[in-house]
N, C-alpha and C positions, 0 to 999 in steps of 0.2 A: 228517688226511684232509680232502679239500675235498670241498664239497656243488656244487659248480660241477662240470658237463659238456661236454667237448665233442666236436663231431658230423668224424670222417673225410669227405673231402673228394676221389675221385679224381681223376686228371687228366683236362683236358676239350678238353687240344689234342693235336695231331698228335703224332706220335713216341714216344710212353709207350709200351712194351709190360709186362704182368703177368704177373711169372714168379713169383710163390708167393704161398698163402695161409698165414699162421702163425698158430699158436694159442700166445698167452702168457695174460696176464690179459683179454684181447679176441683174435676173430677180427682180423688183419690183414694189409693185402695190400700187397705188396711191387712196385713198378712202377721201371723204369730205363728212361733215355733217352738216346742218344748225344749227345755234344757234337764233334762232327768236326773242330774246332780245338781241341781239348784232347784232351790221355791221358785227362781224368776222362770217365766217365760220371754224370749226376745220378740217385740213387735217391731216390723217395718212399715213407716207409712210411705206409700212411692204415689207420684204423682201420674196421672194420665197423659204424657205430652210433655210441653215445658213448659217451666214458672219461673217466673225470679227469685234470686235469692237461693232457694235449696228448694232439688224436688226430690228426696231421698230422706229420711229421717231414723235413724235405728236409736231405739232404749231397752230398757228391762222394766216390766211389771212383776209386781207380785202378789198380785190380787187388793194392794191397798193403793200403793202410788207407784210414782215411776222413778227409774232409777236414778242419780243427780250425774249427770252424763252429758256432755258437750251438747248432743241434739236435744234434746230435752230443754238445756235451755234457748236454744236456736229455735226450735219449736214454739214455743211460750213466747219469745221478746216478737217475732213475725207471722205467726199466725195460731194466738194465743184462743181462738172458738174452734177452730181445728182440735187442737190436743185439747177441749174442756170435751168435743164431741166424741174422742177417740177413748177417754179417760172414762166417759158413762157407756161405750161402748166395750168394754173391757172389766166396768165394776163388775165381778160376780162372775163374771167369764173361767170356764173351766177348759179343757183339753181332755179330762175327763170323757 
């Protein structure tokens, strides 16, 4: 376990919309943005407060999986029901 914390962060520019708060080992909110020259859209998962380890998470989805991207796997190896609840929350998900 690490005694190091750190503080969620959400976005502060244009285009972020918040479409869920989740409850894993911390309250977390869930924020996507379209990219209109890509299929991906970018999600942020930011934590409520501080957690150990990472409380900031950025990938790309694109309506199937997520993109193979640093956080993505930092995501997965530390709190791996997080990103399975963020992943069903996102299947199907349009911006449309």
């Amino acid at each position: 376990m690490t005694d190091r914390m750190y503080r969620g962060k959400k976005p502060r520019t244009e285009g972020w919309e918040q479409i869920a708060v989740l409850e894993d080992d911390a309250r977390w909110f869930v924020f996507v943005k379209d990219s209109p020259d890509s299929e991906w859209i970018t999600v942020k998962v930011v934590a409520d407060g501080r957690v150990p380890f990472k409380a900031n998470y950025w990938f790309g989805w694109n309506g199937k999986r997520f993109a193979q991207v640093q956080d993505t796997f930092a995501i997965m190896q530390r709190r791996p029901e997080l990103l399975k609840t963020v992943e069903r929350l996102l299947d199907g998900y349009s911006l449309l």
